[in-house]
Steps between C-alpha positions, in 0.01 A plus 500: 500500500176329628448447869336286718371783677510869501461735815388847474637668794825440710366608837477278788204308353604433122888420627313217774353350173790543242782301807242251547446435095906498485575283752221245313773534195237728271607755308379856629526843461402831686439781359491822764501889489675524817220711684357193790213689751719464751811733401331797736563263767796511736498201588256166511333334793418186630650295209616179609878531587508860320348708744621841480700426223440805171291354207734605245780310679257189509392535120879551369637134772206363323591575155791446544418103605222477206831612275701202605246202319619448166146541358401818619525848349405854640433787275449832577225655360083530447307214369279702259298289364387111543261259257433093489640356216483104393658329821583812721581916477685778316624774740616800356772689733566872509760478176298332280655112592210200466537248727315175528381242804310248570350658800502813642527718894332822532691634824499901375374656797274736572552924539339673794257815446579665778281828612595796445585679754824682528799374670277148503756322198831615597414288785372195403716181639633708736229695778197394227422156495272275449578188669537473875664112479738727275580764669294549825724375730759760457269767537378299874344728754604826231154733422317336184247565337278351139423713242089437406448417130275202512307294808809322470664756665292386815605151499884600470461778816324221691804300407742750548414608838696159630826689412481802703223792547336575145254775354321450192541837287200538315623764283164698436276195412142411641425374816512142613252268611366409842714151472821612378453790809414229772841280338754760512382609785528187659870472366563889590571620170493878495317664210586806318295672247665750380681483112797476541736784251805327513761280729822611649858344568842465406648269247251274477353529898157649546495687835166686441147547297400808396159567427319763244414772791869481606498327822740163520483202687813281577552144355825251421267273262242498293343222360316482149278246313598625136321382207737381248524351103642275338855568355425329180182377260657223373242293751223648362645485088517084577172479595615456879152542734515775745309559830450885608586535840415816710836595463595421147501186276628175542602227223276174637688208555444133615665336792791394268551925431328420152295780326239401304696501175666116467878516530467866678642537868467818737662569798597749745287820543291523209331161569431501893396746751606586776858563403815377665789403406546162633134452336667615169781296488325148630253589197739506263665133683153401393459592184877413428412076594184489345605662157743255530336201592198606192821505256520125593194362586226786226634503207411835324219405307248828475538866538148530579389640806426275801 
């Protein structure tokens, strides 16, 4: 069957674009493996009338409403592969199916590298974070503390501190500079040198850090800046321009969520940073009215890039 538009990733991004591209009558499919960022999380924050509410329950209500327009479909599986032919795109799914569009979303998502310390990922979404609009206000006036893996790590203690006394763990690393001192200082940030051996806790809590000469130091939440990668190359396979971030790449898009590939959307993670979720899912309401409106108004005409 040939779509108007194909959407690789059903997360909270690539579903904003595909209900947007239904309700404008197109015919649209998403593909998705069924593995969103967000499944380590408990819950989700700050999202408008969701707050609180789990992100799997959100993704499967939302599914469930992109499932209702006639012209939709929702596949489970990988897209594997992705190339420009004469008026749009193959993409090959996990299973060996072709389908065809006229346009496509790139809302895969992105995978964290998280350090390796042990105890660190049997944590993460729960008492290792990385986002204080997240999670930071449940963890109010609790003992924090930022694990040091790039100057980065700096700006999120400074930022941290608002939420409730914070020390920045450098686990082992050099010293910092004279202005990063005088700034946490200011903000009383506690620093710790030490490297840290591993973190302690029950079922997902963290209730301590130990460190390599065996002493431990007592904590509720610690917050990371993890790099991360992208969860698929079809971005780079089109031709799609990427920018390298400090933390990982990002697919470059125009104000309309555009890549630099004609007829090629991204949304969601891969193509912004800082991440959020609201973020993610007003991208893909972008992308979603501007594939759209191009479908009307830029006829496809060239599959070179822009």
């Amino acid at each position: 069957m040939q779509f108007d538009a194909i959407v690789i990733g059903g997360s909270f991004a690539g579903l904003s674009a595909a209900i947007h591209i239904a309700r404008a009558r197109r015919r649209v499919c998403v593909i998705d493996t069924g593995r969103p960022r967000n499944r380590f999380a408990s819950a989700s924050h700050g999202f408008f009338g969701q707050d609180g509410a789990k992100p799997s329950t959100m993704i499967d209500a939302a599914l469930t409403q992109v499932r209702r327009y006639p012209t939709t479909r929702v596949m489970a599986g990988e897209a594997q592969a992705a190339r420009a032919i004469p008026g749009g795109f193959d993409v090959t799914v996990s299973g060996g199916e072709t389908l065809s569009a006229s346009r496509l979303v790139l809302a895969f998502g992105i995978s964290d590298l998280l350090p390796n310390i042990d105890g660190l990922a049997e944590r993460w979404g729960s008492s290792v974070l990385h986002c204080p609009y997240c999670h930071g206000y449940e963890f109010a006036e609790k003992r924090l503390g930022v694990l040091y893996s790039s100057p980065l790590s700096i700006h999120q203690a400074l930022l941290i501190a608002d939420w409730g006394p914070t020390t920045l763990y450098l686990d082992g690393k050099g010293g910092l500079d004279d202005d990063s001192l005088e700034q946490l200082a200011r903000r009383r940030v506690f620093i710790e040198a030490r490297q840290i051996s591993r973190l302690n806790g029950e079922q997902g809590e963290l209730h301590s850090l130990s460190f390599v000469k065996g002493e431990e130091n007592p904590i509720d939440a610690l917050y990371v800046t993890p790099h991360w990668r992208l969860n698929s190359p079809i971005a780079q396979h089109l031709g799609c321009a990427l920018d390298d971030c400090p933390l990982g790449p990002l697919v470059r898009t125009d104000e309309k969520k555009e890549t630099s590939v004609h007829g090629v959307y991204a949304a969601g993670d891969i193509a912004r940073a800082p991440h959020n979720a609201s973020w993610a899912a007003a991208d893909g309401v972008t992308a979603g009215i501007f594939l759209h409106q191009s479908l009307v108004f830029a006829p496809f005409t060239s599959l070179e890039p822009k």
